[in-house]
C-alpha positions as CSV (number, residue, x, y, z in Angstrom):
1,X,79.3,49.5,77.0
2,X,82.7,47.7,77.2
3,X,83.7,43.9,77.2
4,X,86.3,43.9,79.0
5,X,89.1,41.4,77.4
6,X,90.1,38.4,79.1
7,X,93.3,36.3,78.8
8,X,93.6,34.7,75.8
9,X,94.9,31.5,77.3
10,X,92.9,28.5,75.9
11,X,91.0,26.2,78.1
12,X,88.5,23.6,76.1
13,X,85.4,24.1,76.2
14,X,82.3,22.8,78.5
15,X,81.6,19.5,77.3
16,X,78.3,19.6,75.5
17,X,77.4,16.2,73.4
18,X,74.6,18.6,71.5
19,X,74.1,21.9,70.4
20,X,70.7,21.6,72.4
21,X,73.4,21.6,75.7
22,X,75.8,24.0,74.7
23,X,75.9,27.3,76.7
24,X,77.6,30.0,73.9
25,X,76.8,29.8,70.1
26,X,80.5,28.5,69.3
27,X,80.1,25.3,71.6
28,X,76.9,24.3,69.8
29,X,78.7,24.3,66.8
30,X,81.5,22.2,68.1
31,X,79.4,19.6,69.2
32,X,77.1,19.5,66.4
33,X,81.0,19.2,64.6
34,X,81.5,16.5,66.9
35,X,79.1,14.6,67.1
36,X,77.3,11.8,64.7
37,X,75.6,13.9,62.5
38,X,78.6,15.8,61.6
39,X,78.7,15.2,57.6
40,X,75.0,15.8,57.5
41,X,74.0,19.8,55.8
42,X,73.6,21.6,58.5
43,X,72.7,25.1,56.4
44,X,71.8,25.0,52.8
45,X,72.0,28.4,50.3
46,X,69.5,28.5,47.5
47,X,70.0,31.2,44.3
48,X,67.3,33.1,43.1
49,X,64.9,30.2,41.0
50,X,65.1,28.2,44.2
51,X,68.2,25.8,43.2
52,X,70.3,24.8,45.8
53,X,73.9,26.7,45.5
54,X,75.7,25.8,48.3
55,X,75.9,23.1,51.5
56,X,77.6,23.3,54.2
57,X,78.6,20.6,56.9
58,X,79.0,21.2,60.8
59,X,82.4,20.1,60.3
60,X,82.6,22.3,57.4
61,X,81.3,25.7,58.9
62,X,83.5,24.7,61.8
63,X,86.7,24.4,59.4
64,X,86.1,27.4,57.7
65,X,85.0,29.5,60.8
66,X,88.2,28.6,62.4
67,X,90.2,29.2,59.2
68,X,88.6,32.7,59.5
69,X,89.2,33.3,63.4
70,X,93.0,32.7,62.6
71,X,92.9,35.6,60.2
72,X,91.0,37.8,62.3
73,X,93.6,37.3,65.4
74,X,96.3,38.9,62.9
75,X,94.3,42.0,62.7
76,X,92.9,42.6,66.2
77,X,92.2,41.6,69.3
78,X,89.3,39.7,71.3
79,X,86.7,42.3,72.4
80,X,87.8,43.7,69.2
81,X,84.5,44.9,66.6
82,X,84.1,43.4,63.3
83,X,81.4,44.6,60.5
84,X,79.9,41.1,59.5
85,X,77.7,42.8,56.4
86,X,74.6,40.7,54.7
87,X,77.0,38.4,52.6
88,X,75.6,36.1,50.0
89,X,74.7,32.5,50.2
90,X,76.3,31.0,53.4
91,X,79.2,33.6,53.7
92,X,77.6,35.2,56.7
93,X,77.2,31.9,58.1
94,X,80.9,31.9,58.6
95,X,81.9,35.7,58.5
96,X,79.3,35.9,61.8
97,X,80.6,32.7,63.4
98,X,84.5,33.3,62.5
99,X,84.1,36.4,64.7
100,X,82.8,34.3,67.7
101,X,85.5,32.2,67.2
102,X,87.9,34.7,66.9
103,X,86.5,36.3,70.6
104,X,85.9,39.5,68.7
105,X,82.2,41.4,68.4
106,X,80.1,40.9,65.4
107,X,78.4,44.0,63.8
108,X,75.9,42.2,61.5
109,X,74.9,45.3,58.9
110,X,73.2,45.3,55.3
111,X,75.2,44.5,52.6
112,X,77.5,47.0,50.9
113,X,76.6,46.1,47.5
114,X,73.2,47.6,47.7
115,X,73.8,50.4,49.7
116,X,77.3,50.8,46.6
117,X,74.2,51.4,44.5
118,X,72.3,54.0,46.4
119,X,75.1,55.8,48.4
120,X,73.3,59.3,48.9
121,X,70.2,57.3,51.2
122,X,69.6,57.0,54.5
123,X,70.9,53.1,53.9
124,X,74.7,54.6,53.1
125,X,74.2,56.9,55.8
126,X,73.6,54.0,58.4
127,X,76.1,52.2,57.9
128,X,79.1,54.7,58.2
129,X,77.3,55.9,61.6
130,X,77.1,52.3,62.4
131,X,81.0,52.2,61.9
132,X,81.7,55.5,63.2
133,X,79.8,54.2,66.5
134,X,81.9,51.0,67.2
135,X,84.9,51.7,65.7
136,X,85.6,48.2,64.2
137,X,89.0,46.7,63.8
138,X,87.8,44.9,60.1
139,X,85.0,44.5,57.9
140,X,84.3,41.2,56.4
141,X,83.8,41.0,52.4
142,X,83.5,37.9,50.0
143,X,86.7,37.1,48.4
144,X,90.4,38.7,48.6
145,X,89.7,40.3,44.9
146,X,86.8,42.2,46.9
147,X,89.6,43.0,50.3
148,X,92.0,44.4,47.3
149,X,89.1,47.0,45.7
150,X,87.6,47.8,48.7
151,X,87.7,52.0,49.2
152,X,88.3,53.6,52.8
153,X,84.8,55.7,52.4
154,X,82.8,53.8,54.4
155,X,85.3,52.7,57.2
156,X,89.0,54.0,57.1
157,X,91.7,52.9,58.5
158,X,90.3,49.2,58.9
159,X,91.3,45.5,58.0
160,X,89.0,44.4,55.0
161,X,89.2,40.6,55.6
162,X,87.8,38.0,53.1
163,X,85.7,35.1,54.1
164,X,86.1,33.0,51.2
165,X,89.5,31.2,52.1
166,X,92.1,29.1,50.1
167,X,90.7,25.7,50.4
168,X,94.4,24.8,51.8
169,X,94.7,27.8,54.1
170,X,95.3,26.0,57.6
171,X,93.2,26.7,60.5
172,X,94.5,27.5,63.6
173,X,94.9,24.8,65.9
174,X,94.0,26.6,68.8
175,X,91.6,26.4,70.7
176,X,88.7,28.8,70.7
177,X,89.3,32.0,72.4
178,X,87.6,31.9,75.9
179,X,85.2,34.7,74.7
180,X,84.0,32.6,72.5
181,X,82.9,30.3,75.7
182,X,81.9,32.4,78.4
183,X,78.0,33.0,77.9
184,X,78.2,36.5,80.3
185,X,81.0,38.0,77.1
186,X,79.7,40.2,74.3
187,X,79.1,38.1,71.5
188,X,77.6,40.9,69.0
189,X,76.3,44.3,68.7
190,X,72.4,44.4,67.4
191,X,71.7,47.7,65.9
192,X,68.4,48.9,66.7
193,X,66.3,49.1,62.9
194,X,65.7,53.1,62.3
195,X,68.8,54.0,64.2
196,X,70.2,56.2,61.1
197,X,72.1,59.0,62.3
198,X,72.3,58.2,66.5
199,X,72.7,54.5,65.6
200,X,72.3,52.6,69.0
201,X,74.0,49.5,68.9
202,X,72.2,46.4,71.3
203,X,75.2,44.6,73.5
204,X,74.1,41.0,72.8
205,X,76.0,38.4,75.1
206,X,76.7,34.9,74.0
207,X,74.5,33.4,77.2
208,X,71.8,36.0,75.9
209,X,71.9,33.9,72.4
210,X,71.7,30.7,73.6
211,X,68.9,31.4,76.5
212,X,66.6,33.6,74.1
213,X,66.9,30.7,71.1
214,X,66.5,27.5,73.6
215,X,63.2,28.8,75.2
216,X,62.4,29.4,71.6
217,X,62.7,26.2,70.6
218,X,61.5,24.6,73.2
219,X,58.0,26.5,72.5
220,X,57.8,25.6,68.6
221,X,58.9,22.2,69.3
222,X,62.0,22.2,67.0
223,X,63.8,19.1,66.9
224,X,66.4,17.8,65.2
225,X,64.1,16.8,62.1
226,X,62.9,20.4,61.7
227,X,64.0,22.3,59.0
228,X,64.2,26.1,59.2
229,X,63.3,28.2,55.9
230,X,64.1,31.7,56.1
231,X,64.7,34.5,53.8
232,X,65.0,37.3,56.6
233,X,67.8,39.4,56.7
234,X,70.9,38.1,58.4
235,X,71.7,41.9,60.1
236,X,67.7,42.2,61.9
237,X,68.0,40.3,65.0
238,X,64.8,38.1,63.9
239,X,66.8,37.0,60.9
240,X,69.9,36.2,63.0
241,X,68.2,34.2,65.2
242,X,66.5,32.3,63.2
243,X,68.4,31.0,60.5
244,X,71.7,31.2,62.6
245,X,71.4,30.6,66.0
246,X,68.2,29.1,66.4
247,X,69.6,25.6,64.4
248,X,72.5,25.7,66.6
249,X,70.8,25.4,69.9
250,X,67.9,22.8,68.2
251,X,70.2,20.5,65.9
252,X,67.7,21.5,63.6
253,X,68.9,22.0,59.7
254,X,68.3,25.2,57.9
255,X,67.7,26.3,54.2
256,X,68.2,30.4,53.5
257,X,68.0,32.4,50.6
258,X,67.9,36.4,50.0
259,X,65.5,38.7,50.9
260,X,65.2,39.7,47.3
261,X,64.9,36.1,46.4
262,X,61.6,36.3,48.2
263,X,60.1,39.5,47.2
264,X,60.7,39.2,43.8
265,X,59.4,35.1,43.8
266,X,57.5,34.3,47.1
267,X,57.1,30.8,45.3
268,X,61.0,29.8,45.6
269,X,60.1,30.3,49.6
270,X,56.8,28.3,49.9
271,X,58.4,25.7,47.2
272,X,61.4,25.2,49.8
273,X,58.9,24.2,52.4
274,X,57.0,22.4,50.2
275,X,59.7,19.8,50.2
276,X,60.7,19.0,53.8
277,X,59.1,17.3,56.0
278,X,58.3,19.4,59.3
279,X,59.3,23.0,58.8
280,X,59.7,26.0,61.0
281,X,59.4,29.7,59.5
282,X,59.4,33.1,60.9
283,X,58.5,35.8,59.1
284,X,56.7,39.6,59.4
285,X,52.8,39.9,58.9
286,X,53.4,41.5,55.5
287,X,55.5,38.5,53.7
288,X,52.1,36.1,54.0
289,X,50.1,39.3,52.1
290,X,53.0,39.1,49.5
291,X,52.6,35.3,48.7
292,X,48.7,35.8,48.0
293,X,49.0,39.0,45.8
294,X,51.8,37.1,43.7
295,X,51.0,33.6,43.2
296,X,47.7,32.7,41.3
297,X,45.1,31.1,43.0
298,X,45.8,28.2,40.2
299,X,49.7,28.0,41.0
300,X,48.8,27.1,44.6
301,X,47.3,23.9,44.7
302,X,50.8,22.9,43.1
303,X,52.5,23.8,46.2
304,X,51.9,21.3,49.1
305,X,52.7,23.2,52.7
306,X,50.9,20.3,54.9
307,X,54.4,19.7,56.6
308,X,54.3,23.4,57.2
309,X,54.2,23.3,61.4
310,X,55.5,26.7,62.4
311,X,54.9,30.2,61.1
312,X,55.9,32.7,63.3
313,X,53.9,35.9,62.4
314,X,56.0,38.6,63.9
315,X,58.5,41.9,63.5
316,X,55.2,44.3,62.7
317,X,51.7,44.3,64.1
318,X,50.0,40.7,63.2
319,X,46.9,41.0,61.7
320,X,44.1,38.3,61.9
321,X,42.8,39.2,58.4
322,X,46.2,38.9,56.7
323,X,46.2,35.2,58.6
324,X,42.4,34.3,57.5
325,X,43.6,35.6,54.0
326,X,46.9,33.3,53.5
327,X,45.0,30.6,54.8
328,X,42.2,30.8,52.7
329,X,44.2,31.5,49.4
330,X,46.6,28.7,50.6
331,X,43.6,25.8,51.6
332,X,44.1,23.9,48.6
333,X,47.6,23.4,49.7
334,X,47.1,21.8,52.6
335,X,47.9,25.3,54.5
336,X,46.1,24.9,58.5
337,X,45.4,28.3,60.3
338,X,46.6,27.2,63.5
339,X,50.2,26.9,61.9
340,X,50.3,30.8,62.7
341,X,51.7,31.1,65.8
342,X,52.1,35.4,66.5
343,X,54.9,36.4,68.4
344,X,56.5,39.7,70.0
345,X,59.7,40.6,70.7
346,X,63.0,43.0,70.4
347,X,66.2,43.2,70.1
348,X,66.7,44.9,73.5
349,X,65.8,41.3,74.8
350,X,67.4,39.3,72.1
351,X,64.3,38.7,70.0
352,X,61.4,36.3,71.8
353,X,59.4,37.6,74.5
354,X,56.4,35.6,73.6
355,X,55.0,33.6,71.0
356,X,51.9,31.3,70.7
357,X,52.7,27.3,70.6
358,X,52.7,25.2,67.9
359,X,49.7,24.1,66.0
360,X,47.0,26.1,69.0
361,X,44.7,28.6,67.1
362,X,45.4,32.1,67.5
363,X,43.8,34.0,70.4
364,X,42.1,37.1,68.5
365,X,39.9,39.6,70.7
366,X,37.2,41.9,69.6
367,X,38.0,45.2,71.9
368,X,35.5,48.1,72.4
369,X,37.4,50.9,71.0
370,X,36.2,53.6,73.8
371,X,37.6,51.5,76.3
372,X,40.9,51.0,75.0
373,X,40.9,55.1,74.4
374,X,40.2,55.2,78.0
375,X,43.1,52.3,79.1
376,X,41.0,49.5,79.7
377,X,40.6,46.0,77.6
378,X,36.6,45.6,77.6
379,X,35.7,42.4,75.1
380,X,32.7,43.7,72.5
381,X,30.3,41.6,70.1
382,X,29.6,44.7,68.2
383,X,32.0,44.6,65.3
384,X,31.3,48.4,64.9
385,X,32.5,49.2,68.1
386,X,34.9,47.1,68.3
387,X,39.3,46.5,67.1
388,X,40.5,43.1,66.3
389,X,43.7,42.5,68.5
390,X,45.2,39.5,68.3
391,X,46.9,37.6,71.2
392,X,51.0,37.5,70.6
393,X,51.2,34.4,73.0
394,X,52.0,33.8,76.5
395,X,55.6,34.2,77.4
396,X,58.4,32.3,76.6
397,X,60.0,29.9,79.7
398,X,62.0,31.9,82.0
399,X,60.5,35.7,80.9
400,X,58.3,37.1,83.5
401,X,56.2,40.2,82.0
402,X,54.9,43.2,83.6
403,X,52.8,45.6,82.5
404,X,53.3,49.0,84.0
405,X,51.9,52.4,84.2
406,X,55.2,54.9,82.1
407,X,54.9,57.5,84.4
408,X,54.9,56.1,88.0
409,X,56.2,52.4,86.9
410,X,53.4,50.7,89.5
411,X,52.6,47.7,87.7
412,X,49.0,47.3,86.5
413,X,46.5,44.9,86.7
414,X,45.2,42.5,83.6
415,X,43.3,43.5,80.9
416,X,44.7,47.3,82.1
417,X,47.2,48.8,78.9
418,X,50.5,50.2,80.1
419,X,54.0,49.7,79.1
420,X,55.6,45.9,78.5
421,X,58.3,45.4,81.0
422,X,60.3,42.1,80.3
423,X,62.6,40.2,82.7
424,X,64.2,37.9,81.1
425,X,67.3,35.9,80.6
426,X,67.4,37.1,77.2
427,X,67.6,40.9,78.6
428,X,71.1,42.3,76.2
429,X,73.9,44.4,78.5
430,X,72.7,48.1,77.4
431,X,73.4,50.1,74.4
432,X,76.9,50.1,72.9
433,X,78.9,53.0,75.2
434,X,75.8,54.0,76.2
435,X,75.6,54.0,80.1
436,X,73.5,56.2,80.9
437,X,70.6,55.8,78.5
438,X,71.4,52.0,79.5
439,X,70.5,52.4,83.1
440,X,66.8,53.9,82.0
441,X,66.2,51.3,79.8
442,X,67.6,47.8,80.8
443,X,67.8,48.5,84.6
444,X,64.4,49.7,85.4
445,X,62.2,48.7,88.8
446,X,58.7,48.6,89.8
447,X,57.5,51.3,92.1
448,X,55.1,50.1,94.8
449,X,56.0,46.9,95.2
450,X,57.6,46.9,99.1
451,X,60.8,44.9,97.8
452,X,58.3,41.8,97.0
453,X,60.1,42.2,93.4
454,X,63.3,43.3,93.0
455,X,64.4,42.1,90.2
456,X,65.2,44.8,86.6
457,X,63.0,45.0,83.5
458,X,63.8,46.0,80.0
459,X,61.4,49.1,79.6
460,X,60.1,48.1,75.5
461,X,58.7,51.0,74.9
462,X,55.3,49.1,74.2
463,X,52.4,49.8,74.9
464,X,50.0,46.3,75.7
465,X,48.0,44.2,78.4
466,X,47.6,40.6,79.5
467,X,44.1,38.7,79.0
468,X,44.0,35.4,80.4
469,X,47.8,34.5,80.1
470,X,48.1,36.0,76.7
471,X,50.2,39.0,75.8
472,X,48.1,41.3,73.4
473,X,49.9,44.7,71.7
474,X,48.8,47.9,70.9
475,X,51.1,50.4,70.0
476,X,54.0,52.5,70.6
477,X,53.9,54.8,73.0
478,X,55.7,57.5,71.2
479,X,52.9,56.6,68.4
480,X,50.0,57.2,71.0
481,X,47.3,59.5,68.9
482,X,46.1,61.7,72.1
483,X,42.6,62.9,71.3
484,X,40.7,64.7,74.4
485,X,42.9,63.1,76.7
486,X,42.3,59.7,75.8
487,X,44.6,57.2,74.0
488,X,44.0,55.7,70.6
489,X,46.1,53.6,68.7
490,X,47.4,54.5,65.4
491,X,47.0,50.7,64.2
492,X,43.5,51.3,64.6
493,X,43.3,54.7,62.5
494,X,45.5,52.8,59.3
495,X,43.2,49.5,59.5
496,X,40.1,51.8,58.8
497,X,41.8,53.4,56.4
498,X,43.0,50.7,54.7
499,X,39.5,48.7,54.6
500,X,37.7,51.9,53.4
501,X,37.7,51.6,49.9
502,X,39.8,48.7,47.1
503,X,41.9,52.0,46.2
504,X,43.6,51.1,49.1
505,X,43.7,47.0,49.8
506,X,46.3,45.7,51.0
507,X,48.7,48.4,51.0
508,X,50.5,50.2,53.6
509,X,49.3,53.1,56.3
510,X,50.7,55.4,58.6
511,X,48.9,57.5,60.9
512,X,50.0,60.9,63.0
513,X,48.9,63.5,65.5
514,X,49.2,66.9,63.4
515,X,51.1,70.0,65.4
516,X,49.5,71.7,68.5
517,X,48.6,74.6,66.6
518,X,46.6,72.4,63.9
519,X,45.0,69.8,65.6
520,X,44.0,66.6,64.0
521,X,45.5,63.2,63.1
522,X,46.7,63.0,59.3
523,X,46.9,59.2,57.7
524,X,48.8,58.4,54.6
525,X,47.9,55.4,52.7
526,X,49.6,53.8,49.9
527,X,48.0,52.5,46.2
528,X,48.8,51.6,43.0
529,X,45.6,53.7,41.8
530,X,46.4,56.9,39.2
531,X,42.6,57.4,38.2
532,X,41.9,60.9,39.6
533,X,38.5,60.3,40.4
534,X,39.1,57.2,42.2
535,X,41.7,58.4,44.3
536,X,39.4,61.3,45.5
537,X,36.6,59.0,45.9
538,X,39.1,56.7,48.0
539,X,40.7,59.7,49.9
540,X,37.0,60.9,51.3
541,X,36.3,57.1,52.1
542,X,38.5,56.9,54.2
543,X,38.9,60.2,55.9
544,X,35.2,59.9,56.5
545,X,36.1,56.4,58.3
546,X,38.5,57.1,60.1
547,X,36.7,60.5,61.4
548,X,34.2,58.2,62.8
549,X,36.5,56.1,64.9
550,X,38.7,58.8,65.8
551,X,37.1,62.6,67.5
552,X,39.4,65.1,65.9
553,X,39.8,66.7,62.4
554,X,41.7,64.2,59.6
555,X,43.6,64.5,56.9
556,X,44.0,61.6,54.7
557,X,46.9,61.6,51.6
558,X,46.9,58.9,49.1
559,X,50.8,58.2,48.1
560,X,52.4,55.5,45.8
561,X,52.7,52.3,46.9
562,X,56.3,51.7,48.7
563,X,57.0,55.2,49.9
564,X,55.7,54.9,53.1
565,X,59.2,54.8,55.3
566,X,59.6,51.7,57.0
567,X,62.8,50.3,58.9
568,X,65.0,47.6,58.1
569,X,62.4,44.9,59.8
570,X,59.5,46.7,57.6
571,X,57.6,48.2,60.6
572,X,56.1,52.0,59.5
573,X,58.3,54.6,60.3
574,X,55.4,57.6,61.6
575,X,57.5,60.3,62.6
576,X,59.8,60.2,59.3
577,X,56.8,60.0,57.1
578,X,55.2,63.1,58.9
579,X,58.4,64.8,58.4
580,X,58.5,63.8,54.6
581,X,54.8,65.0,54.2
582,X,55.5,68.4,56.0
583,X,58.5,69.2,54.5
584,X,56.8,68.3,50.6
585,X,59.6,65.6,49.8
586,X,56.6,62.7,49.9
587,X,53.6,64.2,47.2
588,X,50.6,63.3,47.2
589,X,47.9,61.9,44.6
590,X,45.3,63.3,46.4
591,X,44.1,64.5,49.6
592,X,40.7,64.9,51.6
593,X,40.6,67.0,55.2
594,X,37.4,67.0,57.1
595,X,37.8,70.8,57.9
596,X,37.7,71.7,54.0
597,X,34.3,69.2,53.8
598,X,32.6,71.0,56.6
599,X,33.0,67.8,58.9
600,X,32.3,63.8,58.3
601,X,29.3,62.7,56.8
């Protein structure tokens, strides 16, 4: 889908005394320029042991994100793409924002550096379809040496634009361009993660921004004195949001460092919190497994987190054992359960759908697994019977949720699983050039309803249900393991799996239905274990769990830890990991079927 391009006559912008009242991304950031807490950091960088390595102002990003713009008007025009890659230390800050200044679209992508490094994987692959599928005007590197060296592999034909500027390189003194201000105009292009060789690219409009991070703050409560810590990735939309926009819209401050800062030292990322004095965080499930595998039990109590008010658990399916676990590791710092607050959300509707307030314990449900095969949410006491879900919230303001049967879109009653719908003011414009996929998916209406409601819904592709206010998720529905008719959830299948034997704690699953002609679900399940006797010990463990929760014939494969395919946000990647299996490119260590052991014990 097109923006169509305005006239680039100036007009000032709509007077907003604080980023909390701006309508677009680039009047918060004039007003936080403007206003009396303009020489005060807005974003701070740290390097890899945790140091700080950069600060910038408000007036400082707005200085060098106008500086920017100017150069980007000589080499397009507004409406006009720009790759934005994963820059280091506050380079994106200004690479993104520079583009919203300019009026032109922001393609926020990985960096090139790593995918330099590895340029025959699916990462290299990405990003040329990426560029092949907006067709960008520039591409944004560090420094001018880097515009001079840069090759035409990746994207020929384009500007390559440096965001590092002569400190005595004028900005323009223009206004911004009326893009920039108009909350209904693209402001970038969110590429789905997985999208590798039919990339779909998310139209993202500036009011989209702005609506979709104000109703998130407003439900974590951040103020001015927070501080956001965050180490996601600038190019996944939670990452964007969060360390970007999110202190924008709040007046909030914000300290980032690299992903790899983080999964090489979790401590440099707890550490950061340590010192502030009411922090916000948002991270996936798997990141608060990673800070209790790597830092001692005797490391923590050296770590003070009781200024720790927000962690958004979120990005992958939220576990309530991974959240009992951090918080029990993390007691003797001063760590409080009921800082977890689990969201959901995607990228189709900005990020937030729903999260769970601030400092309110999480909502976790025991569900009788029949029922749920059968549609139905039915509360159990027996723990044997039963799959911990837990609640991702109630809505955010403004988002109404329905959940609806896929096939005849009649919405359904609570505690009934169907399809998340979302209306929201956070809904995106469609998929890049995209119409017609767009209409199925952003435009969608409720059958059955007499006109009562006739407002569109994002379709998520979810599958979920609504007990007592709170939005609870269970899958995918291209995921769906259908067993006898029924529905089970392939969550369910991994968790058993997983808990089945140490071989395999606290590692990574994915679980499949095998072909029509070979019936069966197959699960693969990552470890660190090379003992042959323990991995085929571990293998039968868990086959013969998961044959009990599931009625079909399993297959269970014990692979490496990290080869389980994931996408860019770390959610499992089924289908390619059943195509890797199949086609013998992912080995195994060993392997256990329940036809070739006569059945489970």
């Amino acid at each position: 889908m097109n923006t169509p391009t305005k006239a680039t006559a100036t007009r000032a912008p709509a007077e907003a005394h604080t980023g909390r009242d701006a309508r677009t991304v680039v009047e918060a950031l004039i007003a936080r320029a403007q206003g009396p807490d303009a020489d005060r950091v807005l974003v701070t960088a740290l390097d890899a042991d945790g140091e700080v390595a950069e600060t910038l102002t408000p007036v400082e990003l707005d200085r060098q994100a106008r500086v920017l713009a100017t150069v980007l008007r000589r080499t397009g025009r507004p409406g006009d793409r720009v790759i934005v890659p994963a820059l280091p230390g506050l380079e994106f800050h200004i690479g993104f924002l520079g583009c919203l200044y300019a009026g032109m679209i922001a393609v926020p992508v990985p960096a090139f550096r790593a995918a330099a490094r590895t340029s025959t994987t699916s990462r290299a692959e990405r990003l040329a379809a990426i560029c092949g599928d907006c067709t960008p005007c520039a591409v944004l590197v560090s420094t001018q040496q880097d515009a001079e060296d840069a090759g035409e592999d990746l994207a020929p034909g384009v500007h390559w634009v440096a965001v590092r500027r002569p400190e005595d390189e004028p900005a323009d003194s223009a206004l911004p361009d009326p893009l920039a201000l108009d909350p209904e105009t693209t402001a970038l292009l969110q590429y789905t993660s997985g999208s590798t060789g039919d990339p779909r690219g998310v139209v993202v409009r500036h009011g989209n921004l702005v609506a979709n991070q104000a109703a998130m703050r407003d439900r974590c409560e951040v103020e001015p004195t927070t501080t956001i810590v965050s180490w996601l990735p600038f190019f996944h939309d939670m990452g964007l949001c969060t360390a970007v926009v999110l202190p924008l819209v709040s007046d909030a401050t914000t300290v980032t460092m690299e992903p790899a800062t983080f999964v090489r030292n979790p401590r440099v990322w707890l550490r950061a919190i340590s010192v502030e004095d009411d922090v916000f965080t948002a991270a996936p499930d798997f990141a608060y497994d990673i800070c209790v595998n790597r830092i001692p039990a005797d490391e923590r109590a050296a770590i003070d987190l009781a200024s720790w008010r927000v962690a958004v658990n979120g990005s992958e399916p939220v576990r309530a054992a991974t959240q009992r676990r951090f918080a029990e590791a993390f007691r003797t710092s001063y760590f409080r359960e009921e800082v977890f607050s689990p969201g959901f959300g995607l990228a189709e509707c900005t990020l937030a759908v729903s999260v769970s307030p601030s400092l309110v314990p999480t909502v976790v449900g025991l569900y009788d697994r029949e029922a749920l095969a059968e549609g139905k949410a039915v509360t159990t006491t027996v723990a044997a019977e039963g799959v911990e879900l837990v609640g991702c919230g109630p809505v955010v303001d403004g988002v109404r949720v329905a959940i609806v049967d896929p096939e005849t879109h009649r919405p359904l009653a609570d505690r009934v699983i169907g399809e998340i719908w979302v209306d929201s003011p956070g809904n995106c414009g469609g998929y890049w050039r995209r119409e017609e996929e767009s209409a199925g998916i952003f435009a969608a209406r409720l059958a059955g309803t007499d006109g009562d409601d006739d407002r569109t819904y994002v379709r998520t592709g979810d599958l979920g249900f609504v007990d007592d206010g709170e939005l609870f998720i269970t899958g995918r529905i291209k995921d769906v393991l259908i067993i006898g008719g029924e529905n089970y959830f392939p969550q369910d299948a991994e968790a058993v799996a997983l808990d089945a034997h140490p071989a395999f704690a606290r590692q990574r699953a994915a679980a499949w239905p095998l072909s029509e002609d070979d019936k069966g679900v197959a699960v693969v399940v990552e470890t660190i274990e090379r003992d042959p006797r323990t991995l085929a010990a571990a293998v039968r463990a868990a086959g013969i769990a998961v044959a009990r929760v599931l009625p079909t014939a399993v297959s269970v494969y014990a692979v490496p830890r990290n080869k389980v395919p994931r996408t860019t946000s770390g959610k499992i990647r089924r289908r390619a990991c059943a195509e890797q299996v199949t086609s013998g490119r992912l080995q195994p260590l060993a392997q256990w079927s329940s036809r070739r052991a006569g059945g489970a014990a």
